[in-house]
DRENMAR-960311 format. One line per field, with one value per residue (C-alpha): y, z, x negated; residue number from 1. Coordinates in steps of 0.5 Angstrom, whole numbers, plus 500, padded with zeros to 3 digits. Example, Ala and Ser with C-alpha at 12.3 -4.5 7.8 and 13.67 -1.06 7.14 Angstrom:
2
yy = (491,498)
zz = (516,514)
xx = (475,473)
n = (1,2)
This chain:
380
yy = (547,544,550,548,540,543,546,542,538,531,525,530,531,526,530,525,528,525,523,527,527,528,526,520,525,531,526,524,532,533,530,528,522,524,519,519,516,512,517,523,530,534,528,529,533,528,523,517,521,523,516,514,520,518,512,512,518,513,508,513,515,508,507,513,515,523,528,533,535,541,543,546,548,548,544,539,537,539,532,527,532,532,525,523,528,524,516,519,525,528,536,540,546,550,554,560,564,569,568,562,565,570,564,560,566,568,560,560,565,560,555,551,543,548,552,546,543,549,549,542,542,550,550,543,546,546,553,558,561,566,568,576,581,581,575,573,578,575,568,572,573,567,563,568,567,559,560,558,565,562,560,567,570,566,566,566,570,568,573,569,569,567,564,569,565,564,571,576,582,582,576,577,579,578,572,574,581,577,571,576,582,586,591,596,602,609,614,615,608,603,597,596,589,585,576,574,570,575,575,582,582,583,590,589,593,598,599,599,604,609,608,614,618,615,616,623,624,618,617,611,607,600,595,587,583,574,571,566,567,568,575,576,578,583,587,586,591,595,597,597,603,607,607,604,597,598,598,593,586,580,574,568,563,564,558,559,558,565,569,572,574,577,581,584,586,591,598,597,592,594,589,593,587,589,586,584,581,575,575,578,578,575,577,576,573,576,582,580,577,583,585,580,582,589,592,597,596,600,596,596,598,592,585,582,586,592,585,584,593,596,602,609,603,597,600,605,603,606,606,601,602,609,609,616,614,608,612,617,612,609,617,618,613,614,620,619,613,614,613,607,604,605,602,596,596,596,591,585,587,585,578,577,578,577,574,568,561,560,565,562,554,556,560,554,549,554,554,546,545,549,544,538,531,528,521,515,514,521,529,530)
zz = (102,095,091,095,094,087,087,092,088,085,090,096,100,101,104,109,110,111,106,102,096,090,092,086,081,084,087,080,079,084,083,090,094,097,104,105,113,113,116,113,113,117,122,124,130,134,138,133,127,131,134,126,123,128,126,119,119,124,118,114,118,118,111,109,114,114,116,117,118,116,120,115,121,129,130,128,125,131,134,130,130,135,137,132,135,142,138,133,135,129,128,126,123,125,120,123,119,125,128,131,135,138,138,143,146,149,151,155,160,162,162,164,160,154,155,158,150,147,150,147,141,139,143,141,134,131,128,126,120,120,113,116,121,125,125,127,133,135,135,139,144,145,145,151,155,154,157,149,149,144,139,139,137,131,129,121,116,109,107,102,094,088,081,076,070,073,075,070,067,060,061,058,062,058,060,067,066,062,067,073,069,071,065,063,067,063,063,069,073,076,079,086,087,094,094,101,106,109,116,119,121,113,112,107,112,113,105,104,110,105,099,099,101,094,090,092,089,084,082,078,082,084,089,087,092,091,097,102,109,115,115,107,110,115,109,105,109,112,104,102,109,107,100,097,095,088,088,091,088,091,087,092,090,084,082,081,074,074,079,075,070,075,077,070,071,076,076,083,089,097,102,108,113,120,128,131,138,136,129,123,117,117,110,104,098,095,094,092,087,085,083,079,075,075,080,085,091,097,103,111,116,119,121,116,110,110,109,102,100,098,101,097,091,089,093,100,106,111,117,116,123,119,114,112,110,107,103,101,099,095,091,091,086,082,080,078,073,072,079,078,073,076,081,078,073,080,084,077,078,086,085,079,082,090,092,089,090,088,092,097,096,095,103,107,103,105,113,112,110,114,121,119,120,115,114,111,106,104,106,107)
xx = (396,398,393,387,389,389,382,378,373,377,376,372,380,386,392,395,403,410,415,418,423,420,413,413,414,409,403,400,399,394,386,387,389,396,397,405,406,412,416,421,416,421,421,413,415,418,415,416,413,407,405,406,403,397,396,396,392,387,387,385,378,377,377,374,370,371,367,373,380,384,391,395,399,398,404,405,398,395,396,393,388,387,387,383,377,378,378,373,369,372,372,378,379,387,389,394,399,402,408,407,401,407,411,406,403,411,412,405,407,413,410,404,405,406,399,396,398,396,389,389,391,388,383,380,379,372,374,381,382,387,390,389,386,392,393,386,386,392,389,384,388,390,384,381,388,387,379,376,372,367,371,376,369,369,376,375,380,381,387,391,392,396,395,393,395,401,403,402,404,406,412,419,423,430,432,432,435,440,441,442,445,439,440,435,438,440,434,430,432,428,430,426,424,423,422,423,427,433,430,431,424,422,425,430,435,430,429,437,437,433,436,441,436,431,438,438,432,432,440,440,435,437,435,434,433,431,431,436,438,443,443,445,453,449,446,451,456,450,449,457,457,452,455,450,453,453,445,444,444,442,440,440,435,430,426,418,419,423,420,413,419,423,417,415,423,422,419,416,415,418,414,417,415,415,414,422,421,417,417,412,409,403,400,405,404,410,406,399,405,407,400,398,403,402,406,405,407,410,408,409,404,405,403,397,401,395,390,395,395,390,392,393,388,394,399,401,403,408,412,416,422,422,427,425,418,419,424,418,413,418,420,413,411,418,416,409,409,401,400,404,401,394,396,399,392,388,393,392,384,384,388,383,377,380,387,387,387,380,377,381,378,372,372,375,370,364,367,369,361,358,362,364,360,356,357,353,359,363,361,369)
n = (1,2,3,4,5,6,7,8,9,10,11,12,13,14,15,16,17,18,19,20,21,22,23,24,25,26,27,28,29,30,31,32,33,34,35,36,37,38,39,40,41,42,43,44,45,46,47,48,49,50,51,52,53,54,55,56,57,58,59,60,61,62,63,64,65,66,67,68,69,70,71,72,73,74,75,76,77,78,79,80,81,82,83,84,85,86,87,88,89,90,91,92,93,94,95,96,97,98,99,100,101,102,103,104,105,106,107,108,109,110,111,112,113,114,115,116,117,118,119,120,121,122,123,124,125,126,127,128,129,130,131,132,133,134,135,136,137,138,139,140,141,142,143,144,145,146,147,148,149,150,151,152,153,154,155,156,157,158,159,160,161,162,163,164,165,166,167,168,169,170,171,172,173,174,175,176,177,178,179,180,181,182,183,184,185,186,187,188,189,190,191,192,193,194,195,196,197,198,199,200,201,202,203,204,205,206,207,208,209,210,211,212,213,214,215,216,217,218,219,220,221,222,223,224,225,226,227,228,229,230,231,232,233,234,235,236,237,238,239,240,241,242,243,244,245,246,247,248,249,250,251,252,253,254,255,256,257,258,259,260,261,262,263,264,265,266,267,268,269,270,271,272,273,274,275,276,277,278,279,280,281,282,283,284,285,286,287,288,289,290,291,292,293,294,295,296,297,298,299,300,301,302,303,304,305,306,307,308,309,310,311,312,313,314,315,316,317,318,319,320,321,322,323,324,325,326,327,328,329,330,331,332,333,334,335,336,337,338,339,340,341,342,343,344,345,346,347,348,349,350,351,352,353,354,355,356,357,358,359,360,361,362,363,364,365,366,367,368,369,370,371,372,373,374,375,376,377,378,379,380)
């Protein structure tokens, strides 16, 4: 959300949100207004935050007079939203990223304040927008379950992007090597690269489990993996039992400044994302990062992952519950290195002309021109 402030024509946005640290240096970056409410952002969920969410963000439609309101996310933006549709008639427009669809889809069914709430607050909305085809299909679901037929035929997508001036092929990669010890390799090696949360439904155990098989084929390959979570530990003794542990570096945290250098640092990009229970990769900018700078990518089929691969073009996808095909699509493009640089030349081109937060802007501006109401004093 804070790419699209950056990119909607200067004084046509105010961005309402909570407090957070930092904001006082950041703000002035931005060609828009940034309207903090009197309360931490990670306190807007609770009932106090959300009655001074809504009334701040009623004070701003008084004094502006908008003609529209997007939800970065169905909760908690969905409520003042909606409030602010039912004091003023004003129409809102819910921005869904997948995981919280199957996360509402699961509550639904066991109860009826949480379907009546979803019904209100999704099923209020002017229009959806979904960041894939996967996503929108599941948005779709819900919207038929809630009785909202109308607007489930016009869920929109808008996959997502990047910055390609920003990340970009041709970076130097030696800090980085030498700050996290990712040395060039012997002749023959290559360095594997996933940026992600180490969740389990990401597939970084997948890609652990066909690293013997890849090192069979690719002896000096290694893996690096930029992310934090909970399941660190896990993947750590599942790498050190299947007797790969020496290939498997993780880096914990990487700033944003360092990960286009970190890209340029690897040989090929693993995004092998997968459905687990009620979690799923709803697109995955890592990757569409990946290819700006010029990697090729190994992708899951799976989630909205297809929506940031193009299949056998910037990338392939594979079965990503299969080790065994995750492993062949990661040895096929190892032993072609033209194949690998076509398909990184063809990633940077699609993140130009496509996956990029300028194409994305200019979509939700289209879709926010085309439902807003016009007002005497201010189009948005």
């Amino acid at each position: 959300m804070g790419e699209l402030a950056l990119r909607y024509p200067p004084g046509s946005l105010i961005v309402s949100t909570g407090r957070h640290a930092g904001s006082e240096a950041s703000d002035p970056h931005y060609p828009q207004p940034i309207d903090h409410a009197r309360i931490r952002a990670t306190r807007l969920r609770t009932l106090n935050g959300l009655a001074l969410w809504a009334a701040r963000a009623s004070m701003l439609v008084r004094r502006v007079r908008p003609g529209f309101v997007w939800c970065a996310e169905l909760k908690p933006a969905g409520y003042p939203a909606r409030w602010l549709r039912a004091r003023y008639g004003l129409p809102y427009g819910v921005i869904v990223h997948g995981t919280e669809l199957l996360l509402l889809q699961a509550k639904m069914s066991r109860s009826r304040f949480r379907r009546w709430t979803a019904r209100e607050l999704l099923g209020g909305a002017a229009v959806v927008v979904a960041n894939s085809r996967w996503t929108a299909e599941v948005a779709r679901s819900v919207l038929v379950a809630l009785d909202r037929p109308a607007l489930a035929r016009d869920v929109r997508v808008v996959p997502l992007g990047t910055a390609p001036e920003r990340f970009r092929p041709g970076l130097d990669p030696r800090p980085v090597r030498e700050k996290y010890g990712l040395d060039a390799g012997t002749e023959g090696g290559a360095w594997l690269l996933t940026v992600s949360r180490l969740d389990i439904h990401k597939g970084i155990d997948t890609v652990i489990r066909a690293l013997p098989a890849v090192r069979a084929a690719v002896p000096s390959v290694r893996y690096v993996v930029a992310g934090v979570g909970s399941r660190r530990p896990e993947f750590e003794r599942l790498a050190a039992a299947l007797g790969v542990g020496d290939a498997v570096r993780f880096l914990g945290f990487v700033g944003d400044d360092e990960l286009p250098a970190l890209y340029n640092a690897a040989d090929l990009y693993v995004g092998a994302s997968r459905r687990y229970d009620l979690l799923a990769e709803g697109f995955g900018i890592s990757i569409v990062e990946a290819s700006a700078c010029g990697l090729a990518v190994v992708g899951g089929r799976s989630g909205g992952v297809p929506d940031a691969v193009r299949d056998g073009e910037t990338g392939i996808l594979v079965d990503p519950d299969d080790p065994a095909a995750v492993a062949a699509g990661i040895t096929r493009l190892l032993a072609d290195a033209g194949v690998r640089r076509r398909m990184g030349a063809a990633g940077r081109r699609a993140v130009e002309t496509y996956y990029n937060w300028d194409r994305v802007a200019r979509d939700l501006i289209q879709i926010d021109a085309e439902l807003r109401r016009e007002s005497p004093r201010a189009a948005r």
